[in-house]
N, CA, C and O of each residue as an XYZ file, in Angstrom:
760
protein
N       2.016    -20.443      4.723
C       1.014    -19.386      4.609
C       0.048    -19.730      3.487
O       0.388    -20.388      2.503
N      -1.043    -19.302      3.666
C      -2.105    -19.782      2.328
C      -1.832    -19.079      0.994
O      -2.213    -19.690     -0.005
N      -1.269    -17.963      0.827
C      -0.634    -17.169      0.166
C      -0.151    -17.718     -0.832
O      -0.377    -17.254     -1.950
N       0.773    -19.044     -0.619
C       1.722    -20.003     -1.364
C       0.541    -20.868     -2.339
O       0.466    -21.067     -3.552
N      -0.445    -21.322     -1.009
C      -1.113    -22.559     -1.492
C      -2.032    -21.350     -2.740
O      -2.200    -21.880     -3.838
N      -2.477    -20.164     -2.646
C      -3.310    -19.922     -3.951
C      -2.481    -19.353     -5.091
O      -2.937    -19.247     -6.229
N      -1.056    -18.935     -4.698
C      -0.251    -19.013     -5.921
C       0.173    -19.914     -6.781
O       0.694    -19.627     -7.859
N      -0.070    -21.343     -6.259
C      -0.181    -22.291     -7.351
C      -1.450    -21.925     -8.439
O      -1.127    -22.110     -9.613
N      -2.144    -21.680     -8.332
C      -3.465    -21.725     -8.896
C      -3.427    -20.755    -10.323
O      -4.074    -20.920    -11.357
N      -2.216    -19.459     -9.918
C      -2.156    -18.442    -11.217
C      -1.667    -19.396    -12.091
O      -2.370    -19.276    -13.094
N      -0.969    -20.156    -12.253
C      -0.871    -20.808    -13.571
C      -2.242    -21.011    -14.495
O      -2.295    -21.171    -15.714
N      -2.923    -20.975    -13.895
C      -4.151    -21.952    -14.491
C      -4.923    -20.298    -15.253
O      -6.056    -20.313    -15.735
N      -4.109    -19.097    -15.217
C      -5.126    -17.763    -15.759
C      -4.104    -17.782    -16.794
O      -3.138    -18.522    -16.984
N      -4.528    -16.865    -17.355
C      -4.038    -16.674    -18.978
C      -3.592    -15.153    -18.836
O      -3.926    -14.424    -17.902
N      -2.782    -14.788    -19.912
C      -2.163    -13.500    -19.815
C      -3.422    -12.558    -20.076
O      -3.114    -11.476    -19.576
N      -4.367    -12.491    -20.484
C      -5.456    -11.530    -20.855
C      -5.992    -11.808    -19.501
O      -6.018    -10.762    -18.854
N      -6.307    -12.542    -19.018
C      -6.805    -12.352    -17.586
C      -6.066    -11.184    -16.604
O      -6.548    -10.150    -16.141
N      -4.688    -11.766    -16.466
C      -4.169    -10.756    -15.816
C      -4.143     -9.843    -15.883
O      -4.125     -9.057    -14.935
N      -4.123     -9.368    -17.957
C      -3.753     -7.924    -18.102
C      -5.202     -7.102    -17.448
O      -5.097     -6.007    -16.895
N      -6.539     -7.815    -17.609
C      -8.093     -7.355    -17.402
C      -7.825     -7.053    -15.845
O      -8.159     -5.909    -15.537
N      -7.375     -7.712    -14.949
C      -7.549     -8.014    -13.739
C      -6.880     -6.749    -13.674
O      -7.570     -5.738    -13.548
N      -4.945     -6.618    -13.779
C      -4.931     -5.462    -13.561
C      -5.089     -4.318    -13.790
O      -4.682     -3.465    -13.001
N      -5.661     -4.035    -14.820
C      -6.660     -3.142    -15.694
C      -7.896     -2.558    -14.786
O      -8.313     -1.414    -14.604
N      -8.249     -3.685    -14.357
C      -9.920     -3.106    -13.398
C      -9.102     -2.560    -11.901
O      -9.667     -1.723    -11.198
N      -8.113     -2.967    -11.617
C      -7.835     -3.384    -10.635
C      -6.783     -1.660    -10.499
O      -6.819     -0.948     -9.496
N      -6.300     -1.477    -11.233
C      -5.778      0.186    -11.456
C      -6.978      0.932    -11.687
O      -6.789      2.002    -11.108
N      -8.140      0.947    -12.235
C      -9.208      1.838    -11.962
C      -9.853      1.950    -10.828
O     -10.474      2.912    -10.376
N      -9.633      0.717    -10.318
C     -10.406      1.392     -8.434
C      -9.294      1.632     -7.874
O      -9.473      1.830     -6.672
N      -8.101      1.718     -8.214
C      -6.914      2.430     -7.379
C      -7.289      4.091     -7.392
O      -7.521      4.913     -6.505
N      -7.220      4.144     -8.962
C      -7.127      5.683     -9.441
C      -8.478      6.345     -9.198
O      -8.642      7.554     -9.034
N      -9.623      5.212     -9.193
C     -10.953      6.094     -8.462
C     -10.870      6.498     -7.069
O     -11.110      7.658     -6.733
N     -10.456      5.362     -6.041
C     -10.206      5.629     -4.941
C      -8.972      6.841     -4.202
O      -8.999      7.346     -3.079
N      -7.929      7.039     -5.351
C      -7.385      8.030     -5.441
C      -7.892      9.595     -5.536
O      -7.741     10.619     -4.870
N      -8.526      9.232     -6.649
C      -9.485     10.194     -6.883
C     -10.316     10.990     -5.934
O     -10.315     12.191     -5.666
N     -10.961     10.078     -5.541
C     -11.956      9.759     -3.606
C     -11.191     10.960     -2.751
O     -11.772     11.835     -2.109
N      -9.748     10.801     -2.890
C      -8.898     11.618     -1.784
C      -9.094     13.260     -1.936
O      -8.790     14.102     -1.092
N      -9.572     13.441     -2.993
C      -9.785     15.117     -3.343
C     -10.950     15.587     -3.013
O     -11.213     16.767     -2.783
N     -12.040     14.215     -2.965
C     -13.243     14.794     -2.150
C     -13.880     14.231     -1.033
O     -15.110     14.219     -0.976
N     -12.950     13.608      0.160
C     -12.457     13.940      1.008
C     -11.449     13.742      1.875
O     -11.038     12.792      2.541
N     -11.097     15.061      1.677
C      -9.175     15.355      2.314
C      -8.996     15.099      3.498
O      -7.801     15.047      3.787
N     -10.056     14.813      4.765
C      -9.275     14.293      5.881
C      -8.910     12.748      5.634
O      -8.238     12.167      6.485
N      -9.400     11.988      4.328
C      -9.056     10.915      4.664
C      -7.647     11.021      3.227
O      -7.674     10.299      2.230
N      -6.789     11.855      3.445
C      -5.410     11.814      2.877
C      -4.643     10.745      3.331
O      -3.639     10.528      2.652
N      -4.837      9.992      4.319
C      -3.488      9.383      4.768
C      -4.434      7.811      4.861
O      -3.825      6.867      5.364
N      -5.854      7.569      4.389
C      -6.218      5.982      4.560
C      -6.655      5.692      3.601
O      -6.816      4.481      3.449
N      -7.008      6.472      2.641
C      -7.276      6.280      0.950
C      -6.020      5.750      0.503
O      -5.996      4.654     -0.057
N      -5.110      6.329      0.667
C      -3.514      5.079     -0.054
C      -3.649      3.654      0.327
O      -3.358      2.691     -0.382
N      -4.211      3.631      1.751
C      -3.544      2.174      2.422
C      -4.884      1.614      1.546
O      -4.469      0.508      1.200
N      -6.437      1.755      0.913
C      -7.161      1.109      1.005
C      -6.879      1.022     -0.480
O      -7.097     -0.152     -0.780
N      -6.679      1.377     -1.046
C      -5.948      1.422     -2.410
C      -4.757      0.263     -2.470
O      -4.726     -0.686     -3.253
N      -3.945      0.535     -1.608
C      -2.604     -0.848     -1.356
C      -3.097     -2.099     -1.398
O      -2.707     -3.029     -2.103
N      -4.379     -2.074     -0.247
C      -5.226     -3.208     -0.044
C      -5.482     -3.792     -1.057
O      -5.468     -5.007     -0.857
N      -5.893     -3.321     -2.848
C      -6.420     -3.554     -3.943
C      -5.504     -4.853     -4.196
O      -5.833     -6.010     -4.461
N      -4.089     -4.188     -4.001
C      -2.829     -5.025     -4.628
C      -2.978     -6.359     -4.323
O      -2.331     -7.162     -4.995
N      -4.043     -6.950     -3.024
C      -3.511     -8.430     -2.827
C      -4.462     -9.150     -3.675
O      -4.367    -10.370     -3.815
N      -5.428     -8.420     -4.281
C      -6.400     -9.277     -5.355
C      -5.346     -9.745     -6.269
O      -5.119    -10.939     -6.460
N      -4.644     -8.683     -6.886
C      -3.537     -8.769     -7.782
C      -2.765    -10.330     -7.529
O      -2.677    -11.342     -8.224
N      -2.199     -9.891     -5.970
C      -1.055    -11.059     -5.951
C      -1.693    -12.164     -5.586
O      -0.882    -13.083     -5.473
N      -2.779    -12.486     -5.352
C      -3.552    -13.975     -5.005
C      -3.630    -14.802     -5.916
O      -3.296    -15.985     -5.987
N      -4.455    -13.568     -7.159
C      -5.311    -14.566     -8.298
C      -4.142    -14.293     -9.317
O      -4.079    -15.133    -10.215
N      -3.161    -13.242     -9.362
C      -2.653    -13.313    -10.866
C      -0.927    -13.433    -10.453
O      -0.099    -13.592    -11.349
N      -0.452    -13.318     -8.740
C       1.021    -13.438     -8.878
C       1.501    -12.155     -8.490
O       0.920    -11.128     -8.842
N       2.401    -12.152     -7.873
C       3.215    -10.831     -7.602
C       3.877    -10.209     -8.851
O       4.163     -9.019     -8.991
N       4.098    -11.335     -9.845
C       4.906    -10.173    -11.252
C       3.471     -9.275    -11.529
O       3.761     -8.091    -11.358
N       2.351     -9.388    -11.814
C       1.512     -8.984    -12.400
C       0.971     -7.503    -11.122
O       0.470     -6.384    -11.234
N       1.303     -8.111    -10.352
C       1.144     -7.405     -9.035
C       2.014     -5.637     -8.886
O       1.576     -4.532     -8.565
N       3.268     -6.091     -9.267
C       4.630     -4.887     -9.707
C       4.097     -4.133    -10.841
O       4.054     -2.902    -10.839
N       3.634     -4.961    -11.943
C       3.498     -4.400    -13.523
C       1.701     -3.145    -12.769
O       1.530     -1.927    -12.715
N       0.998     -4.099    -12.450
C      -0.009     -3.173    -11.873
C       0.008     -1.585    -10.701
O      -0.730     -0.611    -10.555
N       1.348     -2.098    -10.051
C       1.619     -0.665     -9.188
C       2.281      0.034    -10.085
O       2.097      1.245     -9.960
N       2.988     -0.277    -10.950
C       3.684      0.308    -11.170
C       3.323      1.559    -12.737
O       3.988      2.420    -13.313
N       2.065      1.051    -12.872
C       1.011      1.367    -13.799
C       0.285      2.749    -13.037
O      -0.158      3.703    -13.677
N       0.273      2.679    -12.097
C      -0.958      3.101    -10.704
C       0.089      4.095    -10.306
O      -0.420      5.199    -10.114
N       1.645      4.062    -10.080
C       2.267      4.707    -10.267
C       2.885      6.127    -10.951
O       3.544      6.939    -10.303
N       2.610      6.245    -12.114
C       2.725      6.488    -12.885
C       1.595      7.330    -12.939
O       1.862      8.515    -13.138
N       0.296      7.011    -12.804
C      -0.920      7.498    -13.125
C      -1.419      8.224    -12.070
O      -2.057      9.275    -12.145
N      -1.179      7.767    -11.327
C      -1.563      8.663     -9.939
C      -1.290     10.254     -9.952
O      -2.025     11.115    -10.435
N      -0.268     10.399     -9.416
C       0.570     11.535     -9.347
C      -0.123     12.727    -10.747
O      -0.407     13.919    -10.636
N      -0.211     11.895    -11.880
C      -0.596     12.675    -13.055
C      -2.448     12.868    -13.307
O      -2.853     13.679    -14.139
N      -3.204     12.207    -12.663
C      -4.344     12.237    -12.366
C      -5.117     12.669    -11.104
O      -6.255     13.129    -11.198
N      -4.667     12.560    -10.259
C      -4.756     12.618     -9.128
C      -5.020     14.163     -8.044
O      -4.126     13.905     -7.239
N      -5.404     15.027     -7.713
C      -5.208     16.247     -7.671
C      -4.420     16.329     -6.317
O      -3.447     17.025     -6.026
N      -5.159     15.369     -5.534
C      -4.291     15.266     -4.410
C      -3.047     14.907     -3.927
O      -3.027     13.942     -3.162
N      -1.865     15.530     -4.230
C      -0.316     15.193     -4.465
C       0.390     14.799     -2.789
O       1.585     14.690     -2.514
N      -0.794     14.645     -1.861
C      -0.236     13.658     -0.627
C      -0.864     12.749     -0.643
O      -0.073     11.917     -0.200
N      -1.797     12.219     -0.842
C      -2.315     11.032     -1.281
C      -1.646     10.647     -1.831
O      -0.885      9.873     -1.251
N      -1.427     10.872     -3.269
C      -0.773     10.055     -3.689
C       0.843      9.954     -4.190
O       1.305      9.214     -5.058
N       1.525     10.917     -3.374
C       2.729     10.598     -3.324
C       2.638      9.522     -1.943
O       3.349      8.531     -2.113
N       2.066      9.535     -0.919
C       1.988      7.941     -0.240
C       1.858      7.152     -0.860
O       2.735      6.303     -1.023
N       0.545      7.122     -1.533
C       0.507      5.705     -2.411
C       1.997      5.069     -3.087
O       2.414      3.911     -3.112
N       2.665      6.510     -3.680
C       3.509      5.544     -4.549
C       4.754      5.856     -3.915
O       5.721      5.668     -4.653
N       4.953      6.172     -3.049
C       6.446      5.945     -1.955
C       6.034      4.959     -1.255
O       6.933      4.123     -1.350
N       4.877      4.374     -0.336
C       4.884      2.976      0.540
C       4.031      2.519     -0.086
O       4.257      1.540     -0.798
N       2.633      3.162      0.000
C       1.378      2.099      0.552
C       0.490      0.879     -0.870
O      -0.336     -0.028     -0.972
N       1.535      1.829     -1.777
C       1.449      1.013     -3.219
C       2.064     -0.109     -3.793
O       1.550     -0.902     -4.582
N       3.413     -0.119     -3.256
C       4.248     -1.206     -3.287
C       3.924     -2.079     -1.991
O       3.930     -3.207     -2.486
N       3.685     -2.224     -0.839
C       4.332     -2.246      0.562
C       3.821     -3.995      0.401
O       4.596     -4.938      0.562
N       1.846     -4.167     -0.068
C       1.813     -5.330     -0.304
C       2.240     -6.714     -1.075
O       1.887     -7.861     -0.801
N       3.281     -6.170     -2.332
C       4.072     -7.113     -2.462
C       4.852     -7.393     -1.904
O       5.044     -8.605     -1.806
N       5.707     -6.523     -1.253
C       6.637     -6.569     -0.280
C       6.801     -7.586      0.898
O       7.723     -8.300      1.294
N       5.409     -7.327      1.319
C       4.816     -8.046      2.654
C       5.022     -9.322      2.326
O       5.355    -10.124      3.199
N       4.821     -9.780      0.762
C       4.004    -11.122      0.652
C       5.523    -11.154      0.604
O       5.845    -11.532      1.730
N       7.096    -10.870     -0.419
C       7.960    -11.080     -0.373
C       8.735    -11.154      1.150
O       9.669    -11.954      1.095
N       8.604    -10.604      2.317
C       9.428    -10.634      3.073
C       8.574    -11.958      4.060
O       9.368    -12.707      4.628
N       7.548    -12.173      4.215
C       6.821    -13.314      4.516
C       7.853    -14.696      4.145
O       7.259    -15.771      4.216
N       9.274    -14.765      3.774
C       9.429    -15.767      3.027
C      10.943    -15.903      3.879
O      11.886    -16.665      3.666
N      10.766    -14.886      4.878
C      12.531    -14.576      5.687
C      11.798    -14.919      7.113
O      11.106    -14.167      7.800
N      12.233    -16.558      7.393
C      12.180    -17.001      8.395
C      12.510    -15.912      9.974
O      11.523    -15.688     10.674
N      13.659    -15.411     10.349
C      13.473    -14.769     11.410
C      12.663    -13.454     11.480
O      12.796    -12.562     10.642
N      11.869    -13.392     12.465
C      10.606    -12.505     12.675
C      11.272    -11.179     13.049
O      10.730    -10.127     12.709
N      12.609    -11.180     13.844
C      13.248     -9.905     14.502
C      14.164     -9.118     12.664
O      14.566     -7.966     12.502
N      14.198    -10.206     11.706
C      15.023     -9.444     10.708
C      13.955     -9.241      9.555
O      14.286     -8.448      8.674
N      13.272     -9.579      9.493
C      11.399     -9.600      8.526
C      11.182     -8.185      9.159
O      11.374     -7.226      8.412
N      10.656     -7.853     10.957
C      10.846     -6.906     11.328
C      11.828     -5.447     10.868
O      11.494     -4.404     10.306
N      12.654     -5.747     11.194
C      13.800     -4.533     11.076
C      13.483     -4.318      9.869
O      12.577     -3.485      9.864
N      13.754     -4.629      8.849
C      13.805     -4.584      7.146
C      12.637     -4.116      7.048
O      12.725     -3.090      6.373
N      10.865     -4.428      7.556
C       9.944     -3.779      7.267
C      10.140     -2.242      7.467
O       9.912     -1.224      6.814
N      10.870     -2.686      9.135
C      10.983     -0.707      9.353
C      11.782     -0.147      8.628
O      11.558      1.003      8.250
N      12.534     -0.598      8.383
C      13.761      0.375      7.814
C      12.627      0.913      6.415
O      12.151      2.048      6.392
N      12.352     -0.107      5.363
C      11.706      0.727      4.621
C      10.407      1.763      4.991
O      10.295      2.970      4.777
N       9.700      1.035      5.478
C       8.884      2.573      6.162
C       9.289      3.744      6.457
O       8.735      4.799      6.148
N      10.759      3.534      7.368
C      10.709      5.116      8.055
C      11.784      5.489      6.667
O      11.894      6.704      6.504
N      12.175      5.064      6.171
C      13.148      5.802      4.883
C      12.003      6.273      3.756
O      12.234      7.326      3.161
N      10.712      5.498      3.419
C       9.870      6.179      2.309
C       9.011      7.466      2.981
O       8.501      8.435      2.417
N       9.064      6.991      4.810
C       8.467      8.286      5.509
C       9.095      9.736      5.436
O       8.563     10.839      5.312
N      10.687      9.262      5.581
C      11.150     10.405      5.918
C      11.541     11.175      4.160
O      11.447     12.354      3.819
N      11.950     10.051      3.406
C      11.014     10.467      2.046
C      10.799     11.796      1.980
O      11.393     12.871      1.894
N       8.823     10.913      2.116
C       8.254     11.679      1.992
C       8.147     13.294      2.601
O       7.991     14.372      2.029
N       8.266     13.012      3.670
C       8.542     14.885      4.328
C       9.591     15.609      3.858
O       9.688     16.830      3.978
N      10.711     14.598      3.101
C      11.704     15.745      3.156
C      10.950     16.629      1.443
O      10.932     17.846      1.258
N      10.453     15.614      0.508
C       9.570     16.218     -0.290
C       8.760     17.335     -0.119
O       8.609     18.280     -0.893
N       8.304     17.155      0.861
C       6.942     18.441      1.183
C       7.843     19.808      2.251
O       7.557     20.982      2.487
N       8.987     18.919      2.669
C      10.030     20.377      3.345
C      10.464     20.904      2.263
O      10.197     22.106      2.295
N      11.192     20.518      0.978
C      11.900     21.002     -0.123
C      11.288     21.471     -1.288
O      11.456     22.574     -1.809
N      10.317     20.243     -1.792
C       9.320     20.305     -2.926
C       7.839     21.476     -2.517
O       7.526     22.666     -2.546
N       7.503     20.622     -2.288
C       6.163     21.357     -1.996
C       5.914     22.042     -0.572
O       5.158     21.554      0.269
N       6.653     23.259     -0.391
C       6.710     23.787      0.242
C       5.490     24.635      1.298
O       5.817     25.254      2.310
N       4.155     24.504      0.835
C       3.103     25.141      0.727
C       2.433     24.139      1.651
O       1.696     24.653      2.492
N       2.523     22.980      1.668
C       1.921     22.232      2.595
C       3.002     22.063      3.866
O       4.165     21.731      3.636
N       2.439     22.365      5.462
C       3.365     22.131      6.299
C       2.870     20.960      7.500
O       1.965     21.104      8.321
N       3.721     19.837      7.325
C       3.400     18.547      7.689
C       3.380     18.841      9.347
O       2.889     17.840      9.868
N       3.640     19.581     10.105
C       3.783     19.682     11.433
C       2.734     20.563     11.758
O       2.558     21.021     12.887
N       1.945     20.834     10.641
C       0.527     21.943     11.339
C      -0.227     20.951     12.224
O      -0.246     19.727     12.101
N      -0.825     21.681     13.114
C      -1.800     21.094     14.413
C      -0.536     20.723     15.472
O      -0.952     20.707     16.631
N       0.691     20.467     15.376
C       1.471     20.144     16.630
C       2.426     21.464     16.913
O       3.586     21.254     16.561
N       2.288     22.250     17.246
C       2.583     23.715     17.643
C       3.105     23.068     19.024
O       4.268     23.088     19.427
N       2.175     22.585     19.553
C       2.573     22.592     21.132
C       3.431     21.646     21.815
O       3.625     21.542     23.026
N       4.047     20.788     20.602
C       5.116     19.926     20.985
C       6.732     20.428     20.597
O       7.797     19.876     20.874
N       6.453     21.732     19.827
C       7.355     22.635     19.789
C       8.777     21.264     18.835
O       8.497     20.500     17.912
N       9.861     21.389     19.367
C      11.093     20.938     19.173
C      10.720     19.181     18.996
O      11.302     18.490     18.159
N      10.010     18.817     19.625
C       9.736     17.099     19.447
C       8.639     16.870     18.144
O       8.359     15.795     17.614
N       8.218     17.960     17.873
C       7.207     18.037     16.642
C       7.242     16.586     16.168
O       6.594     15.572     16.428
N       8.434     16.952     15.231
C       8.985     15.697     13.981
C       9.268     14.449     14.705
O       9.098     13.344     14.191
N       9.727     14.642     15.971
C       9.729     12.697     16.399
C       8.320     12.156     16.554
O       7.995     11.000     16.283
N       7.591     13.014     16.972
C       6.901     12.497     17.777
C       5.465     11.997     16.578
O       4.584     11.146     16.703
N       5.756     12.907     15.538
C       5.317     12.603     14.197
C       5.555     11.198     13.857
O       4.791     10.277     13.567
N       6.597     11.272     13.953
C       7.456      9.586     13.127
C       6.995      8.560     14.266
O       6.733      7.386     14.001
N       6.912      9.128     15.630
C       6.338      7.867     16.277
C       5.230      6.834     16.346
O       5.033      5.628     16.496
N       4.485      8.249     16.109
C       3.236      8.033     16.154
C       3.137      7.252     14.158
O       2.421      6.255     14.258
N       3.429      7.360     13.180
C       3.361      6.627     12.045
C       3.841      5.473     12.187
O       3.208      4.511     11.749
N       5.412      5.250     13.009
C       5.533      3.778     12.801
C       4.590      3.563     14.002
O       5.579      3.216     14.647
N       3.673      3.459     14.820
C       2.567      3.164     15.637
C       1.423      2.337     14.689
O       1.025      1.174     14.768
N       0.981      3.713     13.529
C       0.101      3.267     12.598
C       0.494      2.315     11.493
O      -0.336      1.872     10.699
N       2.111      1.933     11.451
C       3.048      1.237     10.496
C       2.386      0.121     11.150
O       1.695     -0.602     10.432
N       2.478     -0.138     12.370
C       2.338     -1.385     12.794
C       1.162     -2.473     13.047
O       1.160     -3.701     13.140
N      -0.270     -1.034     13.146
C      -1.127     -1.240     12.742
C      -1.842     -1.599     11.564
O      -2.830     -2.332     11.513
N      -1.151     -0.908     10.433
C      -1.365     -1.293      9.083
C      -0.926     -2.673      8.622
O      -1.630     -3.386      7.907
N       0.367     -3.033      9.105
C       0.894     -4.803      8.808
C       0.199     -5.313      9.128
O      -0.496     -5.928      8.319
N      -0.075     -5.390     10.576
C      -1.103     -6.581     10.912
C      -2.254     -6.601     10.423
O      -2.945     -7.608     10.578
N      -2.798     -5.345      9.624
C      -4.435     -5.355      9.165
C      -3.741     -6.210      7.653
O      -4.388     -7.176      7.250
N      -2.941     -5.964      7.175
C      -2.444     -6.499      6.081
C      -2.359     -8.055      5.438
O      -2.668     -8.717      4.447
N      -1.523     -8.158      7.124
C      -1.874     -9.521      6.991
C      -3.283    -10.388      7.225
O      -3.581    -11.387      6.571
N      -4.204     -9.714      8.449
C      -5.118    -10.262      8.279
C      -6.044    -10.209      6.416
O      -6.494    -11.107      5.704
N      -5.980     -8.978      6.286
C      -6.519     -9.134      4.823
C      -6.459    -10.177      4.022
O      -7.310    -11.029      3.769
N      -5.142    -10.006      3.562
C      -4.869    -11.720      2.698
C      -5.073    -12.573      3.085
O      -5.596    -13.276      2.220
N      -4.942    -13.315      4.447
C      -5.941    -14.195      4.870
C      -7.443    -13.908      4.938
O      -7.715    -14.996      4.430
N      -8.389    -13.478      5.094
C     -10.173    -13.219      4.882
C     -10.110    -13.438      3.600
O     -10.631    -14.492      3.237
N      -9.374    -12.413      2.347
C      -9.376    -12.738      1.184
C      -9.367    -14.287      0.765
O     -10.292    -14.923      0.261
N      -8.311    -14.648      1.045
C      -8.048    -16.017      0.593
C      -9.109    -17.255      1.353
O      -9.748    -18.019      0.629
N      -9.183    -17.323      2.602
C     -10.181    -17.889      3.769
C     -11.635    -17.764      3.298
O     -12.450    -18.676      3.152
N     -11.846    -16.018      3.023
C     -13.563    -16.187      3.033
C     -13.465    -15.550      1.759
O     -12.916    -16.615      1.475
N     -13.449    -14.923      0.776
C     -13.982    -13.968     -0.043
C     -13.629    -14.882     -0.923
O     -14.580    -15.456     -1.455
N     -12.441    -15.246     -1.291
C     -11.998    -16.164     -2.752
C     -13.128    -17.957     -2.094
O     -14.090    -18.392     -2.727
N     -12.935    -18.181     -1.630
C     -14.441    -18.756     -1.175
C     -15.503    -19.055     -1.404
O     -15.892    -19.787     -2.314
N     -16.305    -18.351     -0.344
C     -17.742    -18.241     -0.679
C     -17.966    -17.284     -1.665
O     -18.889    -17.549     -2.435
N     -17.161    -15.889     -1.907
C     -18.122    -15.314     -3.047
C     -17.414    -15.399     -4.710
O     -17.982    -15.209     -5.785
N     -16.301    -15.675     -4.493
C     -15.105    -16.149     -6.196
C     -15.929    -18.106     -6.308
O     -16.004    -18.700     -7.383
N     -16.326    -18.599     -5.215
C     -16.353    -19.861     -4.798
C     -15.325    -20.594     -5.972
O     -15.635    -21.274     -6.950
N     -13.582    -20.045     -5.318
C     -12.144    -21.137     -5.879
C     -11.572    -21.571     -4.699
O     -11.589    -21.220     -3.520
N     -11.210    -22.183     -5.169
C      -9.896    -23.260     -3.813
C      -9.034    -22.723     -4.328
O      -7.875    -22.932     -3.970
C-alpha cells in the first residue's frame, strides 16, 4: 500500500513539526465540529469529514502522532462542542476509525480485516444508542421511523453498517488521492 511507502518519510520531520501539524490539524477538527451546531442535518457527516483530517496526521507525521492528535480532539470535543451527537460519533468511531483502517490494512485475510472492522462499528454503534436510550434521554434516535414500528432499531443498524461500508471504501480511496495527488502536486513530496 502507498501508506507504508510515505511512512518512511516521517522520520525525516521533527517533533515540533508534528506537535504544529497536530495542533492545526485539531483546530479544523474542533472548527468542523463546531460546523455541526450550525448545521444539524449534517450531524452524522461532519464526524466522518473530521476523521478524514486524521490521515494528514498518519501520512506526514505517523500513526503515534495520529492517536496523541485524536485523542486531544477527544477530549475537546465533547467539552466544546454544543452538539453532543456529533460529537459523541466523532469520538466513539469516526475519530479513531482512520488509524485503525491504516492498522488493520496490515491483516492479510480480507474476510477477518472484514469481520473485525464490523465488529467494531456495530459495538461503538450500538454504543452509541444505548447512550442516547440511557444518557441523554431527550434525543430519540428512532424519530422519523414510526412506520417500521418493531423493526425500527434493525433496520436502523442496517442501514449504518450500509453507510459503514460506504465510508471504508471512501476511506480508503482518500489516503490514496492524498498520497497519489495532493501530497504531490500541491505538498509537491514523494
Amino acid at each position: 500500500m502507498l501508506l507504508k511507502k510515505s511512512n518512511s518519510n516521517k522520520s525525516n520531520h521533527s517533533t515540533a513539526f508534528c506537535v504544529a501539524l497536530g495542533g492545526v490539524i485539531s483546530a479544523l477538527v474542533m472548527l468542523l465540529m463546531f460546523c455541526a451546531t450550525m448545521f444539524p442535518m449534517l450531524d452524522y457527516a461532519i464526524p466522518a469529514y473530521a476523521g478524514f483530517l486524521m490521515v494528514v496526521i498518519i501520512v506526514e507525521a505517523g500513526s503515534k502522532w495520529a492517536w496523541i492528535t485524536y485523542a486531544a480532539c477527544a477530549v475537546l470535543c465533547p467539552l466544546m462542542t454544543p452538539n453532543y451527537e456529533a460529537a459523541l460519533l466523532f469520538v466513539l468511531f469516526m475519530g479513531y476509525y482512520p488509524m485503525l483502517y491504516v492498522a488493520l490494512g496490515k491483516i492479510e485475510n480480507r474476510y477477518i480485516r472484514t469481520g473485525f472492522k464490523l465488529l467494531v462499528f456495530n459495538a461503538a454503534i450500538l454504543i452509541y444508542a444505548m447512550i442516547f436510550q440511557y444518557v441523554f434521554t431527550s434525543v430519540d434516535l428512532l424519530e422519523g421511523m414510526e412506520s417500521f414500528g418493531k423493526w425500527a432499531a434493525p433496520v436502523l443498524l442496517i442501514m449504518a453498517n450500509v453507510f459503514f461500508f460506504f465510508y471504508d471504501r471512501l476511506l480508503g480511496q482518500l489516503i490514496d488521492v492524498y498520497i497519489k495527488w495532493f501530497r504531490k502536486k500541491i505538498l509537491q513530496k514523494r
